[in-house]
MDTraj code that builds the backbone (N, CA, C; nanometers):
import mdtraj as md
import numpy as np

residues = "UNK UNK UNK UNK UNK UNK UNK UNK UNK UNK UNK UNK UNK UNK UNK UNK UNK UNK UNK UNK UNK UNK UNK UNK UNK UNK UNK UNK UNK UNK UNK UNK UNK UNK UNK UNK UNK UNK UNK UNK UNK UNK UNK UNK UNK UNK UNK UNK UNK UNK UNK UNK UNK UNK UNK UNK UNK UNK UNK UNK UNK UNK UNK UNK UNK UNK UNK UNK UNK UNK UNK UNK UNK UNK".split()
xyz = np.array([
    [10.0141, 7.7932, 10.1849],
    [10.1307, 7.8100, 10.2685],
    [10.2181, 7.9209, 10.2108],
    [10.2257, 8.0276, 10.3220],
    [10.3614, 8.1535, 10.2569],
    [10.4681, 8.0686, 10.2109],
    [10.5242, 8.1614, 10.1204],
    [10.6195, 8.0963, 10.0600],
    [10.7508, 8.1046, 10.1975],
    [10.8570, 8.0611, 10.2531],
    [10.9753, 8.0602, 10.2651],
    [11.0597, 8.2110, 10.2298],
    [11.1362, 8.2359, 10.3426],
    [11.1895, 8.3831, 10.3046],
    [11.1484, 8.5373, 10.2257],
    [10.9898, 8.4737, 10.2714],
    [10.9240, 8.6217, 10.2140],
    [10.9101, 8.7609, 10.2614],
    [10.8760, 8.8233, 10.2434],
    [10.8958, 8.9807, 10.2461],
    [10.7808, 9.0075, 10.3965],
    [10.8272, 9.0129, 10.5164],
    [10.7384, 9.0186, 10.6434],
    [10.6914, 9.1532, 10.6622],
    [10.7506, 9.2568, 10.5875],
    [10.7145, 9.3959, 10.5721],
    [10.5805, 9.3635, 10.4499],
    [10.5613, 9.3327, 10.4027],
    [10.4527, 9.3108, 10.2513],
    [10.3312, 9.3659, 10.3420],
    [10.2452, 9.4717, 10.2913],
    [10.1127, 9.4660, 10.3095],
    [10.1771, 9.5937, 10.4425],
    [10.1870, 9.6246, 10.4508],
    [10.2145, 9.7001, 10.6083],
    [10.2233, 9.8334, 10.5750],
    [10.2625, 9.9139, 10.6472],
    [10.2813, 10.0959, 10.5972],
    [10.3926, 10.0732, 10.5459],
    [10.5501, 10.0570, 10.5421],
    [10.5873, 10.0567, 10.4609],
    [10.5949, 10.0147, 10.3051],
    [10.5262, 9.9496, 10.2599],
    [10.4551, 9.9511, 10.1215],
    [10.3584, 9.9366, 10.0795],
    [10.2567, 10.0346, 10.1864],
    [10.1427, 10.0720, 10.1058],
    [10.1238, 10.1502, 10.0593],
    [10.0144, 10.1697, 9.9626],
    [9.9768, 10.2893, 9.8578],
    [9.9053, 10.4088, 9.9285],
    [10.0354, 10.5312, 9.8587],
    [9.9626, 10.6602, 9.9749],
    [9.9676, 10.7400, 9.8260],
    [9.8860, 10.8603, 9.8490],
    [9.8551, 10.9387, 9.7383],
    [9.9018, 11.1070, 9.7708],
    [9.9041, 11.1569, 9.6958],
    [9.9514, 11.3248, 9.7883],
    [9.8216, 11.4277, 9.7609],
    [9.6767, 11.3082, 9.7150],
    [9.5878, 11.4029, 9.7485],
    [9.4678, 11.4001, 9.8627],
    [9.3766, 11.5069, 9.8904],
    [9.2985, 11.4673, 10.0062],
    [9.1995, 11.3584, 9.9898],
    [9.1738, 11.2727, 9.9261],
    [9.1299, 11.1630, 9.8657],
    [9.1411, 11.0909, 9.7922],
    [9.1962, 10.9568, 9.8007],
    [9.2411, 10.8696, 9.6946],
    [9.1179, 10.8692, 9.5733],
    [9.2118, 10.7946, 9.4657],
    [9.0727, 10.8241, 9.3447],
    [9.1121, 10.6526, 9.3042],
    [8.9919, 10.5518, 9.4186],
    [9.0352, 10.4554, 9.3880],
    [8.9040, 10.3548, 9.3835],
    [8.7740, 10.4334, 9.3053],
    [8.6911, 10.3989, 9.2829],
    [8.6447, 10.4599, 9.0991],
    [8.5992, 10.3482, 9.0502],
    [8.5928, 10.3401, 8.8964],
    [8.4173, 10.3343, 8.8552],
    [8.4482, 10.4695, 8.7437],
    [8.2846, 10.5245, 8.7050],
    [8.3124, 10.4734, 8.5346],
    [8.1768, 10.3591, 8.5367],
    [8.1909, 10.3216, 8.3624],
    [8.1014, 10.4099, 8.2817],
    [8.0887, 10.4745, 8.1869],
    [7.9823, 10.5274, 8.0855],
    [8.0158, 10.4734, 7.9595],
    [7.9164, 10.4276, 7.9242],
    [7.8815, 10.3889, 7.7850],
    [7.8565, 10.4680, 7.6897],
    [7.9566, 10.4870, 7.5957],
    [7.9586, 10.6247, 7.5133],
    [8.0136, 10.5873, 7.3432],
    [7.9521, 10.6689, 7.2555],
    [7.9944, 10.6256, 7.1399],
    [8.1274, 10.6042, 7.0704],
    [8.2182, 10.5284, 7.0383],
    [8.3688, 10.5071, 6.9984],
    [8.4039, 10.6728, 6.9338],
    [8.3897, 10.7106, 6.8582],
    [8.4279, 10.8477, 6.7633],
    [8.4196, 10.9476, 6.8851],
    [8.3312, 10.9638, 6.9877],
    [8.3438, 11.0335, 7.1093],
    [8.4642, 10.9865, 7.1967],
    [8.4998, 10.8850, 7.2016],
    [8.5782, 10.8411, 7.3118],
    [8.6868, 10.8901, 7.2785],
    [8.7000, 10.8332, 7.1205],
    [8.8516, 10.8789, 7.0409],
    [8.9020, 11.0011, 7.0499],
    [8.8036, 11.0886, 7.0158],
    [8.8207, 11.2162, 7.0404],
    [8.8621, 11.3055, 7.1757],
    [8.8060, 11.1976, 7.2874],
    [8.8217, 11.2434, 7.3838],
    [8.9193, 11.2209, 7.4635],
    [9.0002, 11.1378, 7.3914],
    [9.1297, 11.0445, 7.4288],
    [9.2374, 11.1367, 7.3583],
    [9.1822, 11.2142, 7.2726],
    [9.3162, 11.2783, 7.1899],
    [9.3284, 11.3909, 7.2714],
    [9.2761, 11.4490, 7.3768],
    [9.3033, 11.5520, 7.4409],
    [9.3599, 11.5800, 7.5694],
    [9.4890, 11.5918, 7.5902],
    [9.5832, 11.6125, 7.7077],
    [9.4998, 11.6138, 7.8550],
    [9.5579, 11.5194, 7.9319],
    [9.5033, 11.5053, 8.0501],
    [9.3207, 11.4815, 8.0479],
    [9.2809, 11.4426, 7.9459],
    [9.1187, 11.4160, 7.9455],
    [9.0574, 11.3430, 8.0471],
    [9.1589, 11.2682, 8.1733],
    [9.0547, 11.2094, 8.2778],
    [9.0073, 11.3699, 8.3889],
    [9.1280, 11.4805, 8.3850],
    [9.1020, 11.5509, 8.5039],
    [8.9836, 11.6265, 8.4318],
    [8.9875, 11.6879, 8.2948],
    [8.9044, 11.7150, 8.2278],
    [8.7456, 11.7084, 8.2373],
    [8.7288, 11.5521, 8.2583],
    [8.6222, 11.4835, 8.2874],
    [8.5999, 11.5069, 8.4403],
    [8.6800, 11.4887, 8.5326],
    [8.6381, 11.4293, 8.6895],
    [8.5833, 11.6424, 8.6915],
    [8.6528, 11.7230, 8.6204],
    [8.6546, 11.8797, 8.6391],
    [8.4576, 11.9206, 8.5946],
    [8.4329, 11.8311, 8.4798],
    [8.3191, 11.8340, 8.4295],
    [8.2433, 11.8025, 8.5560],
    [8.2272, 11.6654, 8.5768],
    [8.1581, 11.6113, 8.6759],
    [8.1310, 11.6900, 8.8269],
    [8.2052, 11.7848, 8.8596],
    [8.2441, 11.8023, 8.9467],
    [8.1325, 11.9652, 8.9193],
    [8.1656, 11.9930, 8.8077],
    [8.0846, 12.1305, 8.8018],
    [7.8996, 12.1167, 8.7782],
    [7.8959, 11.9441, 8.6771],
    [7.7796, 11.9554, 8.7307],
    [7.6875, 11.9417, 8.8296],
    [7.7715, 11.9029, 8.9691],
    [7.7399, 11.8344, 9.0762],
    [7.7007, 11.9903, 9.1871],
    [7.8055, 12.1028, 9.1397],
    [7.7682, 12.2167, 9.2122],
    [7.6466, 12.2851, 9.1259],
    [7.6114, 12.2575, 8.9949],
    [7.4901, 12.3216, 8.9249],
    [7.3775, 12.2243, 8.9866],
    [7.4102, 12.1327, 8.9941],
    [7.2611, 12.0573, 9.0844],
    [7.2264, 12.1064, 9.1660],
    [7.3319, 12.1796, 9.2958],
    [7.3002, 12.2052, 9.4026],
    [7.3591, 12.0627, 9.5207],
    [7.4420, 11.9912, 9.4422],
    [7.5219, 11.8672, 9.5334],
    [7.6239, 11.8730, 9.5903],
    [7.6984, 11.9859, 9.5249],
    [7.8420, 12.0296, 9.5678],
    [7.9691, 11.9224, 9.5752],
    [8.0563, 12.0021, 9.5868],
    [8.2053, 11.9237, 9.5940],
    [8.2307, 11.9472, 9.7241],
    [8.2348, 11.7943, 9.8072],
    [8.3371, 11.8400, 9.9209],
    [8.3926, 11.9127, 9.9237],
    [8.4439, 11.9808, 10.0600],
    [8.4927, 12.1391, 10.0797],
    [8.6565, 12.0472, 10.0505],
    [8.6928, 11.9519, 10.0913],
    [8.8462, 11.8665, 10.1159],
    [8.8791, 11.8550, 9.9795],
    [8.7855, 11.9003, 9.8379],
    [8.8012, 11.8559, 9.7625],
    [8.7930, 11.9302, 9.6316],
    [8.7660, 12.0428, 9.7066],
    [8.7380, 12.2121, 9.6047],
    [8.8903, 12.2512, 9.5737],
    [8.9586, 12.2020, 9.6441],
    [9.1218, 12.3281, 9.5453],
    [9.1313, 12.2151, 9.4293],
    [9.1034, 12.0889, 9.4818],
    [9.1513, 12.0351, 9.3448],
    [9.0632, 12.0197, 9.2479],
    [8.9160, 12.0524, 9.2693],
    [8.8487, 12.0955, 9.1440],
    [8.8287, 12.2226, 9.1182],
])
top = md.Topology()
chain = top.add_chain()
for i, resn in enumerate(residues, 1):
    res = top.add_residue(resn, chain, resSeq=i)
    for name in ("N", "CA", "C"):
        top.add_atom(name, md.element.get_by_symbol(name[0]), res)
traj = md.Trajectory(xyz[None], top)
């Protein structure tokens, strides 16, 4: 049972989660990697765009490409 005097806006466009890019980034990639790598890779400013920038370049050396919606930001 809802609780009593709750929030009837909850869940609706006014407070849902919007992002200001052309694709939310709201799916999670695990790799299993050695601790002294991670550490290292944690000590370096902004290291997730770093990574998604990596991923992204080896995906056009495959021949897989980056969405076109998704090239300024890589």
């Amino acid at each position: 049972m809802a609780r009593p005097g709750g929030n009837p806006n909850f869940g609706k466009d006014e407070h849902a989660f919007t992002c200001d890019r052309p694709e939310p980034r709201d799916k999670l990639l695990q790799v299993r990697i050695e601790d002294s790598l991670l550490t290292r890779l944690k000590s370096l400013d902004n290291w997730q765009d770093l990574v998604r920038q990596e991923i992204a370049e080896i995906l056009e050396k495959q021949g897989k490409g980056v969405p076109d919606h998704l090239k300024e930001v890589y």
